[in-house]
N, CA, C and O atoms as a Tinker XYZ file with bonds, in Angstrom:
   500  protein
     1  N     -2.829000   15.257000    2.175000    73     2
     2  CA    -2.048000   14.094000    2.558000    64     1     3
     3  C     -0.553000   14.407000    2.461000    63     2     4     5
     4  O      0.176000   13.831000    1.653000    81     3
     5  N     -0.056000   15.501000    3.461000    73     3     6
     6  CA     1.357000   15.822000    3.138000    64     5     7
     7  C      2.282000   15.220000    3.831000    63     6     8     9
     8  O      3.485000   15.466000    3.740000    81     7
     9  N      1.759000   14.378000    4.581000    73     7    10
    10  CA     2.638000   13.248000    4.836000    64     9    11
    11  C      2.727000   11.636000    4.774000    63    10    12    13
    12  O      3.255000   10.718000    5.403000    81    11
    13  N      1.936000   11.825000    3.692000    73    11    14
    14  CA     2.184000   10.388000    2.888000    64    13    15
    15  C      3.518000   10.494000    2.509000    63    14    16    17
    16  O      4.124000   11.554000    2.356000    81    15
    17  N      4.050000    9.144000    2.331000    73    15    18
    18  CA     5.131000    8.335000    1.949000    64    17    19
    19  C      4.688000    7.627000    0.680000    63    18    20    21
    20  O      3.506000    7.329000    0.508000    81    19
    21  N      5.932000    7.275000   -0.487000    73    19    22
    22  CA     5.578000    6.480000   -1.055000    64    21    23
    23  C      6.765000    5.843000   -1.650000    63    22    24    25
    24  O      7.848000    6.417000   -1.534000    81    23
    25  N      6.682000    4.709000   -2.281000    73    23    26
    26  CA     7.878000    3.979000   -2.533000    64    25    27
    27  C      8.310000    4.230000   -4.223000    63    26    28    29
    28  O      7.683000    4.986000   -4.966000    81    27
    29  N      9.195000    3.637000   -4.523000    73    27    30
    30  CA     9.265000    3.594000   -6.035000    64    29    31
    31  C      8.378000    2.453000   -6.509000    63    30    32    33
    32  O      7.765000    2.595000   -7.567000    81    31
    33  N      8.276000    1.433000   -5.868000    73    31    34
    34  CA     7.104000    0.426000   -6.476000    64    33    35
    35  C      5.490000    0.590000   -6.156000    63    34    36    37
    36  O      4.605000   -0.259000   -6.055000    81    35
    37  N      5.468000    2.142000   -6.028000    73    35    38
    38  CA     4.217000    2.869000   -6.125000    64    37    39
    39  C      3.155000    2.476000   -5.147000    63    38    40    41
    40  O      1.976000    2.404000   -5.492000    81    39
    41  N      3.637000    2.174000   -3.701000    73    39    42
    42  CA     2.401000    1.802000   -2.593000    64    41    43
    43  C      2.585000    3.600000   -1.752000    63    42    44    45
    44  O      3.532000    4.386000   -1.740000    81    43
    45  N      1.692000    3.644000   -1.363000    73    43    46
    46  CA     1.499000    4.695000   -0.271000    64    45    47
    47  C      1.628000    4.019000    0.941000    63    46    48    49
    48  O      1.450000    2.808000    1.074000    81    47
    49  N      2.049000    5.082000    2.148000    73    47    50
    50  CA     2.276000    4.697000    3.531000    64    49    51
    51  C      2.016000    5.824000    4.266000    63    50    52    53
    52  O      3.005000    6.449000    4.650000    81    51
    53  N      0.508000    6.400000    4.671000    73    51    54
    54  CA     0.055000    7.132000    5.300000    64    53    55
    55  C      0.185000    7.137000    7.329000    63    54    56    57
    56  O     -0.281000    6.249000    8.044000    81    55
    57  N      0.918000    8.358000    7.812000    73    55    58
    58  CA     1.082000    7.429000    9.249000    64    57    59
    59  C     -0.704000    8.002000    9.911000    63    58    60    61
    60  O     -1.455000    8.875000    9.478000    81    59
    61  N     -0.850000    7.044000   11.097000    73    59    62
    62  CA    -1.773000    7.640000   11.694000    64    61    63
    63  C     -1.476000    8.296000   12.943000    63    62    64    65
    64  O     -0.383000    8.641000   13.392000    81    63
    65  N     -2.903000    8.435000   13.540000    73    63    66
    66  CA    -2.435000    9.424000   15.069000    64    65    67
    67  C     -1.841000    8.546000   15.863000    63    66    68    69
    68  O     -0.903000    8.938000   16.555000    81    67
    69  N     -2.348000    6.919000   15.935000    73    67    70
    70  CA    -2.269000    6.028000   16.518000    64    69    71
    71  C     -0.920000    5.683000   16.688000    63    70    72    73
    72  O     -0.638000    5.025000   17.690000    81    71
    73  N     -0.284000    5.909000   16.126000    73    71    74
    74  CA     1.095000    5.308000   15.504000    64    73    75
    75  C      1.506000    4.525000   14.303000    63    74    76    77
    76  O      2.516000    4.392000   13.611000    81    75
    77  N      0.304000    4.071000   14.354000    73    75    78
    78  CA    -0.098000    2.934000   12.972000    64    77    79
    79  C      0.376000    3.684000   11.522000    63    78    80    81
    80  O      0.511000    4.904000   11.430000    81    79
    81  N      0.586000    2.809000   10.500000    73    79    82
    82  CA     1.105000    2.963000    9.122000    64    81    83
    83  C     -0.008000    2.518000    8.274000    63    82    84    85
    84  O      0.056000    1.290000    8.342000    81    83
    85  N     -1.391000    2.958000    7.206000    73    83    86
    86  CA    -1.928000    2.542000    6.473000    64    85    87
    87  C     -1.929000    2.934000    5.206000    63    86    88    89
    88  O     -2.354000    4.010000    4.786000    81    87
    89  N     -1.266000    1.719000    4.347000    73    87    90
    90  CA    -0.420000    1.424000    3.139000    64    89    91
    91  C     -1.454000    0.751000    2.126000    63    90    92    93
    92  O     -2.368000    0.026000    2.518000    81    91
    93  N     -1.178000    1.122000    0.524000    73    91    94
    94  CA    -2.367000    0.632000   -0.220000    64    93    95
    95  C     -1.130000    1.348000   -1.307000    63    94    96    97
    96  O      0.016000    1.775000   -1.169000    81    95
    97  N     -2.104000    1.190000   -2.427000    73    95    98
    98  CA    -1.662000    1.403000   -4.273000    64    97    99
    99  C     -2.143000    3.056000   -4.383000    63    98   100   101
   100  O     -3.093000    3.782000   -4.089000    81    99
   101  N     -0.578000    3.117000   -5.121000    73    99   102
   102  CA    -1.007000    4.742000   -5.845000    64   101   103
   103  C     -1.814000    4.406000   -6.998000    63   102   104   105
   104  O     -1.873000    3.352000   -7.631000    81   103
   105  N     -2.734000    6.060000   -7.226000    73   103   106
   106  CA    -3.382000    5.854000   -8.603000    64   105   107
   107  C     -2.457000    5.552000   -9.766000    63   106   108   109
   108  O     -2.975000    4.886000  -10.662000    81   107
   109  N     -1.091000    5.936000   -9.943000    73   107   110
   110  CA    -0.320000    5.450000  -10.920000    64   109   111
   111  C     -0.299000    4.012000  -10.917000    63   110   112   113
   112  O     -0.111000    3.480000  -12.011000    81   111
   113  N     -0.465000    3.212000   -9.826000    73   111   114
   114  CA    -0.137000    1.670000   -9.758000    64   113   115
   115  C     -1.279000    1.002000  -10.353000    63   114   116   117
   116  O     -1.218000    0.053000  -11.134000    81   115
   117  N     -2.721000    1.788000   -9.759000    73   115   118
   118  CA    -3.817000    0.891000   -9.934000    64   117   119
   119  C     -4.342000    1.223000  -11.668000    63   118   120   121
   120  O     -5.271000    0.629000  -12.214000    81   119
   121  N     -3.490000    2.307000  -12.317000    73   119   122
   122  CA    -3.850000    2.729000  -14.093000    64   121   123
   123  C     -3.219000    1.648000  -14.461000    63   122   124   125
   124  O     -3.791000    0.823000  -15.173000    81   123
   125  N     -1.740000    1.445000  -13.973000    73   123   126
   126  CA    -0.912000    0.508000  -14.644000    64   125   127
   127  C     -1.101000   -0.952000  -14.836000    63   126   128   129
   128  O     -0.622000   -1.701000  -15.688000    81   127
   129  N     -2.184000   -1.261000  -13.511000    73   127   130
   130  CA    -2.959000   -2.656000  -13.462000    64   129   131
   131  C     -3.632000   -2.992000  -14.255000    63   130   132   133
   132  O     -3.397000   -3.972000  -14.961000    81   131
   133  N     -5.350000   -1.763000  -14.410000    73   131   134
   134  CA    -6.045000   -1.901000  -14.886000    64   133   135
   135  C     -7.019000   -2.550000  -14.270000    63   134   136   137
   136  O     -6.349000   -3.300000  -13.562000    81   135
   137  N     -8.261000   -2.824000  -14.008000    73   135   138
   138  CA    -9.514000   -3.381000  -13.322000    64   137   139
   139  C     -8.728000   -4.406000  -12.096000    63   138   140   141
   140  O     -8.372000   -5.549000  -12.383000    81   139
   141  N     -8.568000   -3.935000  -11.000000    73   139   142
   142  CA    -8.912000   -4.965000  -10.346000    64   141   143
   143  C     -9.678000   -5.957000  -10.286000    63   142   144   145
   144  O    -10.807000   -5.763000  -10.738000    81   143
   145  N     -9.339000   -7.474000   -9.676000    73   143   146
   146  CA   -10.557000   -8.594000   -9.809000    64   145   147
   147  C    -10.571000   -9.163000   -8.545000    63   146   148   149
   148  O    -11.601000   -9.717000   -8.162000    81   147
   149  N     -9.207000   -9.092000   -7.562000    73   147   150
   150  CA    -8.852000   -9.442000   -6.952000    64   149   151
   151  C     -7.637000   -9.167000   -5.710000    63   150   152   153
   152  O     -6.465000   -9.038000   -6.063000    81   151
   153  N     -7.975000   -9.098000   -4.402000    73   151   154
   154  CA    -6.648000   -8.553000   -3.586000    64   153   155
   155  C     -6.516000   -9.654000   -2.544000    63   154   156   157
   156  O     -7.585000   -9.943000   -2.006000    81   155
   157  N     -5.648000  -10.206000   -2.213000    73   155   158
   158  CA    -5.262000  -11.070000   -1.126000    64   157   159
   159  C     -4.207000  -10.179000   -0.343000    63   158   160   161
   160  O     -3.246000   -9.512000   -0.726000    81   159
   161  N     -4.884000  -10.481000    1.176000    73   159   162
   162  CA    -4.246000   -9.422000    1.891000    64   161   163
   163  C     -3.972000  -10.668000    3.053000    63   162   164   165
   164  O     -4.577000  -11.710000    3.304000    81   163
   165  N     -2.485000   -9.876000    3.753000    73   163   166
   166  CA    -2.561000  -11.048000    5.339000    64   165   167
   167  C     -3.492000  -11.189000    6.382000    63   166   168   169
   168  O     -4.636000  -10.847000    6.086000    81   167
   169  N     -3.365000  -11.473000    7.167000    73   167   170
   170  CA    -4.296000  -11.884000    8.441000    64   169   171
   171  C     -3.966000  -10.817000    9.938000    63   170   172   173
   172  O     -3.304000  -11.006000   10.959000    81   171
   173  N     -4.802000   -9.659000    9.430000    73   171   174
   174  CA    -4.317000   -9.646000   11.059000    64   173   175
   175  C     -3.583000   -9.699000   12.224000    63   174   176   177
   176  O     -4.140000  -10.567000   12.895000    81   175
   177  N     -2.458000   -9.172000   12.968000    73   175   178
   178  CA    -1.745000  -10.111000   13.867000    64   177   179
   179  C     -0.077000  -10.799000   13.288000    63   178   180   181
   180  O      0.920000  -11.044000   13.967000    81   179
   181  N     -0.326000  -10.981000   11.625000    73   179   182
   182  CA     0.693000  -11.415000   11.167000    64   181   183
   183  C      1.676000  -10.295000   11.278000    63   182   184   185
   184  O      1.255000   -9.146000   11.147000    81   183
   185  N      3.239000  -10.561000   11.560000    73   183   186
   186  CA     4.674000  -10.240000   11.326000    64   185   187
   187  C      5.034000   -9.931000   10.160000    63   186   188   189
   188  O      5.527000  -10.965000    9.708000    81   187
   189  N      5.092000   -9.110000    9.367000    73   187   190
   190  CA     5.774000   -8.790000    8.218000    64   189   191
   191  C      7.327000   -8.011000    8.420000    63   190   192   193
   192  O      7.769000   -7.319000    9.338000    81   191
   193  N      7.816000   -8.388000    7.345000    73   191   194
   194  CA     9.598000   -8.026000    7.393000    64   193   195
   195  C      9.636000   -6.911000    5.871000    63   194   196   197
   196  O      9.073000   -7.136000    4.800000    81   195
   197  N     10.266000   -6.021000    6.142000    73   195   198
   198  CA    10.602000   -5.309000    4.725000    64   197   199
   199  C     11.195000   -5.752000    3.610000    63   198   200   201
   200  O     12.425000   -5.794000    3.640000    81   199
   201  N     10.717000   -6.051000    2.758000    73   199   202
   202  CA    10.742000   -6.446000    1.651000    64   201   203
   203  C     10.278000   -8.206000    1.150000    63   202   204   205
   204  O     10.616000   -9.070000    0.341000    81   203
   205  N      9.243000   -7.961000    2.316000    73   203   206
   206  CA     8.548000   -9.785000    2.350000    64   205   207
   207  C      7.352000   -9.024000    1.961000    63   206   208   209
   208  O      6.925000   -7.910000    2.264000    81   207
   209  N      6.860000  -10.171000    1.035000    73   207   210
   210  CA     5.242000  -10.112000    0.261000    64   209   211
   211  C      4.505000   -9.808000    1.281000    63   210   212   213
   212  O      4.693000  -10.289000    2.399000    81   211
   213  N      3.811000   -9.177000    1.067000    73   211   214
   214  CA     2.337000   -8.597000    2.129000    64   213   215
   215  C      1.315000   -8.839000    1.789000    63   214   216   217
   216  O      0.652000   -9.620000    2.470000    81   215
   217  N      0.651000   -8.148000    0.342000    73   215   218
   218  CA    -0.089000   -8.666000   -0.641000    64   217   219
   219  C     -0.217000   -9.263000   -1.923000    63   218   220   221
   220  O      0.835000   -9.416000   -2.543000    81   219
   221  N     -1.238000   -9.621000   -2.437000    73   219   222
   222  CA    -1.030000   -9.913000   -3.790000    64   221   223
   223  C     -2.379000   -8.977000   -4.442000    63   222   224   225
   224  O     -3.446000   -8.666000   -3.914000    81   223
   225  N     -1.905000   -8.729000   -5.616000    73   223   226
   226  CA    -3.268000   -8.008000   -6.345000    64   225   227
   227  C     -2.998000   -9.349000   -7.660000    63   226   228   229
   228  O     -2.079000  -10.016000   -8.134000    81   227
   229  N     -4.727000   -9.123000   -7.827000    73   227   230
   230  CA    -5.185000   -9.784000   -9.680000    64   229   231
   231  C     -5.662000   -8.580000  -10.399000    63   230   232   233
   232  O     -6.261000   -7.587000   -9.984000    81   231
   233  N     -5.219000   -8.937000  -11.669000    73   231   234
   234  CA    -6.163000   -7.574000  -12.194000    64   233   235
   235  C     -6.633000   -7.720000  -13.750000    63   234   236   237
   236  O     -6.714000   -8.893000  -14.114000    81   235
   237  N     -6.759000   -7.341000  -14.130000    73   235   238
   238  CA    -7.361000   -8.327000  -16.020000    64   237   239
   239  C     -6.136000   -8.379000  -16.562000    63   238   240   241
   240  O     -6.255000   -9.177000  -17.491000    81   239
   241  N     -4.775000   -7.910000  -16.522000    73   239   242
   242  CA    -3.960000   -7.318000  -17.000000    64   241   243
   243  C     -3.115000   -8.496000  -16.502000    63   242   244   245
   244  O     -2.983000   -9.392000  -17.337000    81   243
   245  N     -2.384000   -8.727000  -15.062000    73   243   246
   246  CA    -1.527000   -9.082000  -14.471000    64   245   247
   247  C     -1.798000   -9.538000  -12.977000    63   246   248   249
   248  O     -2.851000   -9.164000  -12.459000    81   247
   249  N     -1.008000  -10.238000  -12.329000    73   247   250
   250  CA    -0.894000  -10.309000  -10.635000    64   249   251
   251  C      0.254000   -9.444000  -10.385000    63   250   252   253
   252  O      1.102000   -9.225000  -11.250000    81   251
   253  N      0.286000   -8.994000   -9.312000    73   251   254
   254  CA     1.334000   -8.594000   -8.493000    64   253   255
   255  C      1.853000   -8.701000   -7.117000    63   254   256   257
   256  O      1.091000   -8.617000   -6.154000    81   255
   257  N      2.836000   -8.841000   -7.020000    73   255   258
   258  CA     2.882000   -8.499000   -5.056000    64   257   259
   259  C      3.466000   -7.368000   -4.680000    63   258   260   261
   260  O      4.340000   -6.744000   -5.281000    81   259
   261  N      2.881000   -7.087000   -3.515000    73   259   262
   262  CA     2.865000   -6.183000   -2.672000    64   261   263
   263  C      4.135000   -6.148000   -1.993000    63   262   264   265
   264  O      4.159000   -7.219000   -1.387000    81   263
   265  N      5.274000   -5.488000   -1.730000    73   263   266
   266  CA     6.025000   -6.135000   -0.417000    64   265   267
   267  C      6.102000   -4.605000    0.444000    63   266   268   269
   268  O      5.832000   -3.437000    0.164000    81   267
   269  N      6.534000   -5.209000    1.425000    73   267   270
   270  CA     6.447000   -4.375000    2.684000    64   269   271
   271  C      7.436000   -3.629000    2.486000    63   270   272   273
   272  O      8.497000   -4.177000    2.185000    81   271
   273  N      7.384000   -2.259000    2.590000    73   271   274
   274  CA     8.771000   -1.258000    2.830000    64   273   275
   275  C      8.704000   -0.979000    4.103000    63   274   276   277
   276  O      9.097000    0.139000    4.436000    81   275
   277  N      8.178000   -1.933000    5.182000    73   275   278
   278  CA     8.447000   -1.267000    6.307000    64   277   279
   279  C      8.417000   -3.034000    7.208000    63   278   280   281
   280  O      7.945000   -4.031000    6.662000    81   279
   281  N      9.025000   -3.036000    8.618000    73   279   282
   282  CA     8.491000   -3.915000    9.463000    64   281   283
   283  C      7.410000   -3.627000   10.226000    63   282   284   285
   284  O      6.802000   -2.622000   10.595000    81   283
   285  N      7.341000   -4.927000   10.369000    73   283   286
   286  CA     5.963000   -4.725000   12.048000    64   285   287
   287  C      4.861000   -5.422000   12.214000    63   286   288   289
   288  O      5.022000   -6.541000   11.727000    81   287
   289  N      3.842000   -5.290000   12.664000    73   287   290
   290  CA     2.613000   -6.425000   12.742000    64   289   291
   291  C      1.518000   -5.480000   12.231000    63   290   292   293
   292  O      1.289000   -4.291000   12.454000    81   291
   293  N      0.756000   -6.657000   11.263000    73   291   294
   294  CA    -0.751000   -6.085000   10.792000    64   293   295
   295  C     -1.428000   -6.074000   12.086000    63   294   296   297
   296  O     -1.503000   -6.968000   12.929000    81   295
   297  N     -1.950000   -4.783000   12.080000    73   295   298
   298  CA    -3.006000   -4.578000   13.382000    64   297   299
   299  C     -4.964000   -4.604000   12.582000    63   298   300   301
   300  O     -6.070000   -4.737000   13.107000    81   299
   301  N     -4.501000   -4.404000   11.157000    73   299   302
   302  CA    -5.922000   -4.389000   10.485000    64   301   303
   303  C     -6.078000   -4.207000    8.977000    63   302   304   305
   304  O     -5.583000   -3.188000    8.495000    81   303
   305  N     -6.593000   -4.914000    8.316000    73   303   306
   306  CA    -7.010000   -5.559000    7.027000    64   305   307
   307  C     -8.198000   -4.911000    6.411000    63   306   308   309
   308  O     -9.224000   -4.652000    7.039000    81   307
   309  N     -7.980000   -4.626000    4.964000    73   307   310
   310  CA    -9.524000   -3.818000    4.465000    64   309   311
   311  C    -10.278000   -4.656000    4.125000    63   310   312   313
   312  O    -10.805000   -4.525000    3.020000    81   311
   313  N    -10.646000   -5.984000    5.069000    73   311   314
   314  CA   -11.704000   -6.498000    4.349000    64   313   315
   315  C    -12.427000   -6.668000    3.310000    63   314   316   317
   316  O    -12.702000   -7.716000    2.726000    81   315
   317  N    -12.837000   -5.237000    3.013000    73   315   318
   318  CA   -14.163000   -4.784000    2.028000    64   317   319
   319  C    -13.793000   -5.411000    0.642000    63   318   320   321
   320  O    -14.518000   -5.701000   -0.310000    81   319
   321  N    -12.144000   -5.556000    0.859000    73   319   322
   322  CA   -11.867000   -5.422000   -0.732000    64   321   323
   323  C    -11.650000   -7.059000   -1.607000    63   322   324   325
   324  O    -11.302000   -7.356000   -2.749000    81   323
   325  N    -12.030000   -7.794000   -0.475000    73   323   326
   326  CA   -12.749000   -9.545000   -0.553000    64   325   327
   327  C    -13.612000   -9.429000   -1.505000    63   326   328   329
   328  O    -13.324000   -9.790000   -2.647000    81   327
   329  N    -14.910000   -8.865000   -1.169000    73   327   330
   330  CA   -15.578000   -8.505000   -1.447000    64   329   331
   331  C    -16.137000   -7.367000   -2.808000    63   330   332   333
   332  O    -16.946000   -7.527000   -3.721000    81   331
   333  N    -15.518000   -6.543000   -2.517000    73   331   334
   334  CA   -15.300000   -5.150000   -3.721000    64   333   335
   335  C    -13.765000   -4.828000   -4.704000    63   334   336   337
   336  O    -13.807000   -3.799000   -5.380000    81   335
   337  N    -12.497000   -5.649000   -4.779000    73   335   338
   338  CA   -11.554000   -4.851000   -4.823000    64   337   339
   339  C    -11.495000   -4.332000   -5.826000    63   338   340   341
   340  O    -10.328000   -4.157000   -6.176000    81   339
   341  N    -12.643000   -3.770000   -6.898000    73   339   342
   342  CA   -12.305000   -2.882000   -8.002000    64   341   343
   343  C    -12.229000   -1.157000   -7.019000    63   342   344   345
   344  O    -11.857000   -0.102000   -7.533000    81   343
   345  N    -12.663000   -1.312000   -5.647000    73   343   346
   346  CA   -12.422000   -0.353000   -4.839000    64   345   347
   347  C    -11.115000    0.380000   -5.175000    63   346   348   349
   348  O    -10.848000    1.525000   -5.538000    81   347
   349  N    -10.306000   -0.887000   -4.874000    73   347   350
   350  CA    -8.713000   -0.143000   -5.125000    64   349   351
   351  C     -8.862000    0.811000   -6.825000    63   350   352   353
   352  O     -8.177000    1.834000   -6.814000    81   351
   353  N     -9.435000    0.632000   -7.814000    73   351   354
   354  CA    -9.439000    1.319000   -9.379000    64   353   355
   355  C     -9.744000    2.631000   -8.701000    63   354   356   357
   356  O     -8.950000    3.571000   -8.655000    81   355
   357  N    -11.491000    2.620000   -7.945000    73   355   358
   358  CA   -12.505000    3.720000   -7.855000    64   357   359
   359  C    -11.683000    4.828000   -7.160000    63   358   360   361
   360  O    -11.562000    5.935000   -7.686000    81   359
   361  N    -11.017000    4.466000   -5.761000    73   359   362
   362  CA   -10.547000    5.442000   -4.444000    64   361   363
   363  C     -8.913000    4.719000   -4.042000    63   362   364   365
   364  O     -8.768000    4.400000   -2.862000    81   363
   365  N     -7.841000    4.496000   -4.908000    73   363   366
   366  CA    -6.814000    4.266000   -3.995000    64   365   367
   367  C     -6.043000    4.830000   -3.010000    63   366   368   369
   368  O     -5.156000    4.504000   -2.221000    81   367
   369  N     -6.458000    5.448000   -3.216000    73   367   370
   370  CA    -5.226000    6.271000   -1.746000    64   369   371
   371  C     -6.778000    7.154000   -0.208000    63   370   372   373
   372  O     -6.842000    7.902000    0.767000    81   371
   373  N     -7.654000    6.255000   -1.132000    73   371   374
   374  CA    -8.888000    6.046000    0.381000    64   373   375
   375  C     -9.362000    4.781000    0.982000    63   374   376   377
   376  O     -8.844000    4.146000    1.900000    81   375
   377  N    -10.806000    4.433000    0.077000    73   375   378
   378  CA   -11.670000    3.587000    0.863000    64   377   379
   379  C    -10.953000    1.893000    0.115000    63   378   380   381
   380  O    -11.381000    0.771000    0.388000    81   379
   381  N     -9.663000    2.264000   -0.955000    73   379   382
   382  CA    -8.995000    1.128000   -1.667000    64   381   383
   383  C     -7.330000    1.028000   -0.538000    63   382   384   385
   384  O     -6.158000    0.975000   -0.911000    81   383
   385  N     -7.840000    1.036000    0.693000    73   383   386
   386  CA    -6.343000    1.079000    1.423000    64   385   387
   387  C     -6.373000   -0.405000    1.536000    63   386   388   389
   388  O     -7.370000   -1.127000    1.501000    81   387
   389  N     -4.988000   -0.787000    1.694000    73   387   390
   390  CA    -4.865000   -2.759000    1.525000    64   389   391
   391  C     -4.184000   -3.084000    3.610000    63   390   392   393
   392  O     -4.507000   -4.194000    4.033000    81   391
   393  N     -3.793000   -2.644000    4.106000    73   391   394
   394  CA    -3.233000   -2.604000    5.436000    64   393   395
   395  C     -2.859000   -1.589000    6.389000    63   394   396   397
   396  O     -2.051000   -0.664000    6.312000    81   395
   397  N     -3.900000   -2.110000    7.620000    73   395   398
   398  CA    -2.748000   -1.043000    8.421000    64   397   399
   399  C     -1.440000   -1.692000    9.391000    63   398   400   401
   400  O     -1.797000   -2.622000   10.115000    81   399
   401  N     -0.461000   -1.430000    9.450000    73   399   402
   402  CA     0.844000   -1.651000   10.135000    64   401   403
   403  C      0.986000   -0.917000   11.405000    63   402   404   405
   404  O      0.454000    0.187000   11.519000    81   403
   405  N      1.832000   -1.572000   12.613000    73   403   406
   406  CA     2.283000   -1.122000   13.367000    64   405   407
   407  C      3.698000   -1.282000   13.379000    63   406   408   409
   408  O      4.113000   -2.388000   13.727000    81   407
   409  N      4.678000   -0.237000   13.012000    73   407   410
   410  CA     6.054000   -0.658000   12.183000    64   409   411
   411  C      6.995000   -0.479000   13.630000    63   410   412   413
   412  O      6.789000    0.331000   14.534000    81   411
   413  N      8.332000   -1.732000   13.519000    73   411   414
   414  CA     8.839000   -1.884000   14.467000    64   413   415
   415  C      9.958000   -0.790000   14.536000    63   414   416   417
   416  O     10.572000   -0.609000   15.587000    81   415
   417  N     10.258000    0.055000   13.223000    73   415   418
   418  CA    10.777000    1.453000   13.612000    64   417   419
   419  C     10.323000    2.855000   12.363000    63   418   420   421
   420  O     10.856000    3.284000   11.340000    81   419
   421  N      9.043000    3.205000   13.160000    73   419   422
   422  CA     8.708000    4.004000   12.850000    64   421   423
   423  C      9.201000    5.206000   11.874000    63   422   424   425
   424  O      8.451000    5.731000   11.051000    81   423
   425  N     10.954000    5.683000   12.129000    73   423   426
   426  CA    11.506000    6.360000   11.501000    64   425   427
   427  C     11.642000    6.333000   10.241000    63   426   428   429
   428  O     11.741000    7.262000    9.439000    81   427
   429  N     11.646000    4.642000   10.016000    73   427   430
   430  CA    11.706000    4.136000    8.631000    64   429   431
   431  C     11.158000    5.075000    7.681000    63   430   432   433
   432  O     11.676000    5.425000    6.621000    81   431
   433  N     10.058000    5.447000    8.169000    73   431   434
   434  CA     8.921000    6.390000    7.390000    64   433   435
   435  C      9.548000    7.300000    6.749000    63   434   436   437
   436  O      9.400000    7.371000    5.529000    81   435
   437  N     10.135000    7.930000    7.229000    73   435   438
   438  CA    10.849000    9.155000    6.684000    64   437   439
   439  C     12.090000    9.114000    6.207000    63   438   440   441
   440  O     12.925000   10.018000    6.239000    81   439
   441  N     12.226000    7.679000    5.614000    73   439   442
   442  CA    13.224000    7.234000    4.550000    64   441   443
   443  C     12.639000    6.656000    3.063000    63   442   444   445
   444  O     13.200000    5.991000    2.192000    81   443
   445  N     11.100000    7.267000    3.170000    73   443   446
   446  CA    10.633000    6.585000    2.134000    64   445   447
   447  C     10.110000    8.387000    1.406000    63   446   448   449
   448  O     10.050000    9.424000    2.065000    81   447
   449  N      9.725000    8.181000   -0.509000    73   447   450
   450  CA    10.046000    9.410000   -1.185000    64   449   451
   451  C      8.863000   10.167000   -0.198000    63   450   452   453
   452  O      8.210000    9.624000    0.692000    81   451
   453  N      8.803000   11.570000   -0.637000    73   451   454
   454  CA     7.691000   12.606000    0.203000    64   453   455
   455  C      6.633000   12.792000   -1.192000    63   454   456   457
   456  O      6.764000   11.917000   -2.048000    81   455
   457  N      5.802000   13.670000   -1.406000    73   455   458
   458  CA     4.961000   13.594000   -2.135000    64   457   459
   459  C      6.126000   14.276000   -3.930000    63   458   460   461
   460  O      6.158000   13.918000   -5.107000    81   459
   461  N      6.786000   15.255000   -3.172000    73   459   462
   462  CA     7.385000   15.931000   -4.452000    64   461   463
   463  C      8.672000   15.099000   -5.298000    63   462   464   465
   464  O      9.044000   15.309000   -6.452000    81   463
   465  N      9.246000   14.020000   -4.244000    73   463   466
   466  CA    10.202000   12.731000   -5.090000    64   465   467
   467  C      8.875000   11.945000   -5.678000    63   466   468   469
   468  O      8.647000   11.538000   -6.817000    81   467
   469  N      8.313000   11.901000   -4.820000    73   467   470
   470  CA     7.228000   10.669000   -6.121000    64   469   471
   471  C      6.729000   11.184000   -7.436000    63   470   472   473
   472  O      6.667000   10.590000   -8.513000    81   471
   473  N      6.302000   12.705000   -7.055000    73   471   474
   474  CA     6.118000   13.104000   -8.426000    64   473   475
   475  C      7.724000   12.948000   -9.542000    63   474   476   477
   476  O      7.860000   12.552000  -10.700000    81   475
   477  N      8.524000   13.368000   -8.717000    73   475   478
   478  CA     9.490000   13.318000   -9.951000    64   477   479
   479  C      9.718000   11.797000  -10.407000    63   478   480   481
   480  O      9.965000   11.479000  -11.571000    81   479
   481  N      9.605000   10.908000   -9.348000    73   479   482
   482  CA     9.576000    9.917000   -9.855000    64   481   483
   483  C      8.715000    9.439000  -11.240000    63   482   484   485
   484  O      8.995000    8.900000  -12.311000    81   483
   485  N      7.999000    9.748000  -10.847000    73   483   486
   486  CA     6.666000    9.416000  -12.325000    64   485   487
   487  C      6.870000   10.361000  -13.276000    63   486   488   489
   488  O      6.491000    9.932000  -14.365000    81   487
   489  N      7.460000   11.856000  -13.356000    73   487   490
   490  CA     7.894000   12.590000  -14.643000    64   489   491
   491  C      9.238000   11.805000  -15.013000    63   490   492   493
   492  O      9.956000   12.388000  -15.825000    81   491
   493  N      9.612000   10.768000  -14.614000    73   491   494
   494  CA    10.901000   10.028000  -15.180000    64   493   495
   495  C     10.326000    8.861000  -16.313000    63   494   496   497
   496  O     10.712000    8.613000  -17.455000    81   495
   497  N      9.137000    8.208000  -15.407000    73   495   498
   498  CA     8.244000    7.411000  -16.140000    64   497   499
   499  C      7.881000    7.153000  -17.614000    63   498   500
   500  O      6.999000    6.343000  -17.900000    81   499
């Protein structure tokens, strides 16, 4: 995954072939939670703005929100995690992804850390 993106508030932003952006919790985010119980994600279709709430997580520990480091429209939602979201604990940066994006400038991407700032980020931690 050497071109994942990730933020300082610890989401990943994987691009696809498509053009699309699919964004979810680093394993550092989902230790720091602790058990997921719960993920509320947008709808599909919805407009998100950078630095507007996207998601929310529950977790035994705390809630959190999600916000967008990027613009653009949800093109698709992980469902599953209605249903499962201790997913996000088991696989985050796989089958625990929270959105995919279609971002209104793509470049953005490559203003967010690369894999070797995030690590230093977390040896600051």
């Amino acid at each position: 995954m050497n071109d994942v993106r990730y933020t300082d508030d610890h989401e990943w932003l994987r691009p696809e072939d498509d053009g699309t952006v699919t964004m979810g919790i680093t394993e550092y985010a989902q230790e720091q939670l602790g058990d997921i119980v719960f993920v509320e994600l947008p709808e599909a279709g919805a407009t998100v703005a950078a630095g507007e709430e996207a998601c929310v997580i529950e977790s035994v520990k705390a809630a959190a929100e999600i916000r967008m480091p990027l613009s653009g429209e949800v093109v698709a939602v992980n469902d599953a995690l209605a249903d499962a979201p201790e997913t996000v604990n088991e696989d985050p940066l796989g089958a625990g992804w929270f959105i995919r994006v279609r971002p209104d400038a793509p470049d953005d991407l490559a203003a967010l850390r690369d894999q070797a700032a995030y690590d230093e980020l977390l040896g600051t931690l």
